[in-house]
N, C-alpha and C positions, 0 to 999 in steps of 0.2 A: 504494500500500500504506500502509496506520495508520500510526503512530509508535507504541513502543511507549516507555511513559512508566515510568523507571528510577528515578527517584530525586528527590522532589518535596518542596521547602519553602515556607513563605510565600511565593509570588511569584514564584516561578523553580523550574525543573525541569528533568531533566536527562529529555532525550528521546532514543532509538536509531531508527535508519533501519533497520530488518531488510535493503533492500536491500544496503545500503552497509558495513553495521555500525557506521557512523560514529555516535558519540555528542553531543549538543550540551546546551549551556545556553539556556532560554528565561525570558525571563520570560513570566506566562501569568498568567488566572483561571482559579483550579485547577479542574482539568477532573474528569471523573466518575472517581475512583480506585481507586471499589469497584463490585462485581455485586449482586445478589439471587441466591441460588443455591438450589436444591428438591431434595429426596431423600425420598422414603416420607413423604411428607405431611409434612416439616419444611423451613421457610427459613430461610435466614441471609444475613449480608451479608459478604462477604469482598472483600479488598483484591488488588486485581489490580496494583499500582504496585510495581516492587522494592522498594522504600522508601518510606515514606511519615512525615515527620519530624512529630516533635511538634508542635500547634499548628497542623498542618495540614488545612483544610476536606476530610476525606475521600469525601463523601457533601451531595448538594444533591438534594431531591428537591420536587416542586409540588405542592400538596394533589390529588386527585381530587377533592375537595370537603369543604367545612369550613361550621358553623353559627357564630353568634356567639351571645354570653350577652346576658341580658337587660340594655338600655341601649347595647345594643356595635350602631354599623353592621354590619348583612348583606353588605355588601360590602368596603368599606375597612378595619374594626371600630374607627372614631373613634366617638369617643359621639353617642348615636343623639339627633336632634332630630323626625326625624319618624316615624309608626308607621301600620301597617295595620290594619284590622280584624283580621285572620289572625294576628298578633302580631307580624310583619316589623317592622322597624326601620332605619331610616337616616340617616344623619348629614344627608342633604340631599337636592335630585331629583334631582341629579346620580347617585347613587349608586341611587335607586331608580329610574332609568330603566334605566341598568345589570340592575339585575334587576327585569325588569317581566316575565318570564317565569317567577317564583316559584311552586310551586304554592298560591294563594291558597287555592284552595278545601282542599283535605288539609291545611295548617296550622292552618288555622278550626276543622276538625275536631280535631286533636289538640290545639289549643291550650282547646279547651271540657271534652276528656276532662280534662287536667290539670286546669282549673277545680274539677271535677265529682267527682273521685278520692275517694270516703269514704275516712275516716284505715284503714288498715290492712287495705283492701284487698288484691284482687291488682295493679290497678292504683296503688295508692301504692307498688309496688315497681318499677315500669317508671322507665325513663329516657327522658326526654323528649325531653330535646337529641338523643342516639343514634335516636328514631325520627322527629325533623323533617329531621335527615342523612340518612334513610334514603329518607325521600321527597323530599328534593331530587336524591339522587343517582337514584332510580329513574324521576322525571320526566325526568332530561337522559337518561336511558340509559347510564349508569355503572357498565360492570361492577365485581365487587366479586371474582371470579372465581379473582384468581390467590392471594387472602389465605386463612389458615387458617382453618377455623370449630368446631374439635377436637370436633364435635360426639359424633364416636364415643367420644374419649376422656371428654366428661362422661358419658355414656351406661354407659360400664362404673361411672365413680363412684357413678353414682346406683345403680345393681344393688347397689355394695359398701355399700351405707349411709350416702353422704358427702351429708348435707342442702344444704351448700353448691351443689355440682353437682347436684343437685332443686331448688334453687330456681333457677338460671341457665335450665337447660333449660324450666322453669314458664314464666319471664318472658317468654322466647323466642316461647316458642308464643302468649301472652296477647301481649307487644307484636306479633308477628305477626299477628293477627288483628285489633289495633285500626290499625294500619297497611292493611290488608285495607280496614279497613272508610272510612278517611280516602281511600285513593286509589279507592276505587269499584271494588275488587276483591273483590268478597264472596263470589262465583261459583266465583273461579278458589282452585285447591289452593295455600294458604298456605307451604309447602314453602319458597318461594323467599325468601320474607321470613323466614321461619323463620332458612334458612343467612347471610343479607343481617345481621338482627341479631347472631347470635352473630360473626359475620366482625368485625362494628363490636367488639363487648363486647372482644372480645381483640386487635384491632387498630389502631382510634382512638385518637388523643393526644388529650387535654385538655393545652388549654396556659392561660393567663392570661384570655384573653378569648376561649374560645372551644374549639370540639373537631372537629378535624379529622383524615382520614385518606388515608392516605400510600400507593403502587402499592410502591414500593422499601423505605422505609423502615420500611414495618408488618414485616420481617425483619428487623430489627434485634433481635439475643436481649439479656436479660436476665444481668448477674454483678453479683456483690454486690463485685466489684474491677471495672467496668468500665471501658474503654482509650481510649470519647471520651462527648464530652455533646454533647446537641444545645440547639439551638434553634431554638424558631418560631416566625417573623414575621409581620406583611404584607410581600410583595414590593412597597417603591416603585416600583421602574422597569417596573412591571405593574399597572395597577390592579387590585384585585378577587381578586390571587390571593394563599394562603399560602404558604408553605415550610419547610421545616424542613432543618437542616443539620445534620450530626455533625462535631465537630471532634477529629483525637485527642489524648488526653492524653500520651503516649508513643510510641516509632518504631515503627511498625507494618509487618513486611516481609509479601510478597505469600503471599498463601496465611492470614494471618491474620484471623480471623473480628472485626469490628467490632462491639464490645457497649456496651451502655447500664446504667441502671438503669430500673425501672419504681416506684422506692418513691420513698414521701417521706424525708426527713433522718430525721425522727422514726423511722419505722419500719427503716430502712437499718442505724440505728447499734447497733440490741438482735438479736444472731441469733434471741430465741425469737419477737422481732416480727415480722422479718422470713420466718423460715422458714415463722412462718402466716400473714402477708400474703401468701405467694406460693401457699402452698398452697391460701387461700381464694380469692383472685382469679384468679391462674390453672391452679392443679391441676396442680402440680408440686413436689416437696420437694426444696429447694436441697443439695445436695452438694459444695459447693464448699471448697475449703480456707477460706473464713471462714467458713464454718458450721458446719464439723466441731470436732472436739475441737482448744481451742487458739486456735480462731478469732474474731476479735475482738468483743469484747462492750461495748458501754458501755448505765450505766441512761439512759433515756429523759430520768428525771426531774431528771440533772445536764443535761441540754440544756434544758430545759425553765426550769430555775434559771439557768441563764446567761441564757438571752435574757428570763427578768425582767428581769433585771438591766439589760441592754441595752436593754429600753423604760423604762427609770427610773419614777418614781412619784412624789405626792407626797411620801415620805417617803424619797425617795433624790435629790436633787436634787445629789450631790457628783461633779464630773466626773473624780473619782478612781476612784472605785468603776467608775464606766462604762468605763475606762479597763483596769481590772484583770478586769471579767468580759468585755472582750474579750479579754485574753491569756488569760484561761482556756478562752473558746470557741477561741483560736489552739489551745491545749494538748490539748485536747479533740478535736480532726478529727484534729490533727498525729498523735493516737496510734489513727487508723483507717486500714485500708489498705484505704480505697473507693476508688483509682481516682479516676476523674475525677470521681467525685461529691462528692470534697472541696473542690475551689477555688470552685464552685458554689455550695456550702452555706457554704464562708466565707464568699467574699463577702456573700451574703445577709446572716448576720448580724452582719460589719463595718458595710455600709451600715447597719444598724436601727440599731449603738450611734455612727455620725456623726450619724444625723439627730438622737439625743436629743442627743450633745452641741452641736449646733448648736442644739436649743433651750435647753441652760441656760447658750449664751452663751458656750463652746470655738469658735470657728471653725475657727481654727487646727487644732487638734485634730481638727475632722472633717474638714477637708481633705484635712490628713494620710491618713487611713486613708482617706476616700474614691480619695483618690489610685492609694496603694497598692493598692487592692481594684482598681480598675481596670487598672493597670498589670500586678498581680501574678496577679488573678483572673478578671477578667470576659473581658480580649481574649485571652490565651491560650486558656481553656476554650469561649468562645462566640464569639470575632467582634466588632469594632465595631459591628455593624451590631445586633446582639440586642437587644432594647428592654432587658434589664438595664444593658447597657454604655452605650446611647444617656441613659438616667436617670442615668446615674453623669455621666455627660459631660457635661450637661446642669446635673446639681447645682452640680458643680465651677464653669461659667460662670457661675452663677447667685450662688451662697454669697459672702456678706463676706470680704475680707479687713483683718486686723485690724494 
């Protein structure tokens, strides 16, 4: 019979024998702590651990498949030194013998439509990377099957007058059929690429170097306070695969639904940004106590001013200043209640104001705060292992000490 897993921190967890009753301490690599769970065409991801303590990896899941950006290896995504005709990329042969079953010919093909796109077409509104995904997963045989494609929900939109949901549904059917036409499907009823793209549109991560999508983790919903942040990798100890992990920011008992954000900083911290980022991209109007009356507001454009600040200029070379529009970017999240999307967006814009003061010659000073961001930001919210935390760690070995 299972263990059933009670009560789990970094490293150790408290596991029960249903047999026995008996309870124990283990140490472990934290094992899978949450489900994917479905109701009337909605997913979520919910914690099945009695406890699940802050800081703790709740959610590990391995790409079904993932593209790299241009210059980024197709497999590894180290930077690309060799290239195909078909626009493939790879750090070396090693990596493209690895994938020497790429669909060459369907890349060539949509890599010439993109070529080829007059400006302000229908096709200069398609997504590319999303239909090279599309045909890599449809070459291996990758269903897409259990993700949502809310196709009915744009479909009532576009009846009601919402142009947003008319152009998604548009692109759908248009990258559909040029998809059709890259894989030598031109015959068959487009339908299926139809539901394949929109499934991508609302379920794929873009991460750093690349866009990838997830069986478990495309159910991770969206709060504008969410309770963990993910990040995603390449798996080392795998060649060739991604991952993405959700870490939570707070104790999570069982039965609690594990959420995210889907914005950027910028748009996260304005509710009227945010409430039409969500409504345009995914056709939904947030209801959340930060969006309602009361709910927290800051202008864009004080974040905007700060991290000037934070890339200095010629005419700001004082490692004073730099110093002070980081405690104001401190002052500034401090007084948001996003969830884990704060230690995230700190960090980020601590490391921006270390590296200028390590260029005007503060080491100390950037250490400092690199330090801290790492200690206080990156491995709590993401993991050593996140290329944010691996750059921080990395700097820190690197950087003078004075």
């Amino acid at each position: 019979m299972s263990l059933e897993w009670e009560e789990v921190e970094e490293g150790i967890a408290r596991v029960r024998d249903p047999s026995s009753g008996e309870s124990e301490w283990r140490f472990v690599d934290a094992p899978a702590l949450c489900e994917s769970r479905s109701r009337d065409g909605w997913r979520w991801v919910e914690v099945r651990a009695r406890l699940c303590r802050g800081g703790v990896r709740v959610l590990r899941d391995v790409a079904l498949g993932f593209v790299a950006k241009k210059g980024r290896c197709g497999v590894c995504l180290r930077r690309a030194e060799v290239a195909c005709e078909c626009g493939a990329e790879w750090c070396g042969p090693r990596c493209r013998a690895v994938d020497a079953d790429h669909p060459c010919d369907a890349l060539a093909t949509l890599a010439g439509c993109e070529r080829a796109r007059p400006p302000e077409s229908l096709l200069s509104f398609l997504d590319f990377g999303a239909l090279r995904l599309a045909a890599r997963l449809w070459r291996r045989g990758v269903s897409l099957e259990p993700l949502c494609h809310h196709r009915d929900r744009l479909v009532a939109a576009a009846r009601r007058g919402d142009r947003s949901a008319e152009s998604a549904l548009q692109a759908a059917r248009v990258g559909a059929n040029v998809l059709a036409q890259a894989l030598g499907r031109q015959d068959d009823d487009d339908e299926e690429f139809v539901l394949a793209l929109l499934r991508l549109r609302f379920n794929a991560f873009p991460f750093e170097t690349g866009l990838a999508v997830f069986r478990d983790a495309s159910a991770l919903n969206h709060s504008c306070a969410p309770n963990s942040a993910v990040s995603i990798r390449r798996d080392d100890d795998h060649h060739g695969r991604v991952v993405l992990e959700a870490r939570a920011h707070v104790d999570l008992h069982r039965g609690a639904e594990v959420t995210i954000t889907y914005l950027s900083l910028r748009a996260l911290v304005s509710r009227d940004a945010r409430r039409a980022a969500l409504r345009d991209a995914f056709f939904f109007s947030c209801a959340c106590a930060g969006c309602g009356p009361g709910g927290y507001d800051v202008d864009p454009l004080d974040l905007d001013a700060v991290s000037g600040a934070l890339l200095g200029d010629d005419n700001n070379n004082n490692k004073d200043l730099v110093l002070a529009a980081s405690r104001r970017a401190d002052a500034i999240l401090a007084a948001i209640p996003a969830g884990a999307a704060v230690p995230v967006a700190r960090a980020r814009l601590r490391l921006l104001a270390a590296r200028t003061l390590l260029r005007l010659g503060a080491s100390d000073d950037a250490r400092a705060i690199a330090r801290a961001t790492l200690d206080d930001d990156l491995i709590p919210a993401l993991g050593r292992q996140d290329p944010h935390s691996r750059l921080a760690a990395a700097y820190l070995a690197a950087s003078p000490r004075t």
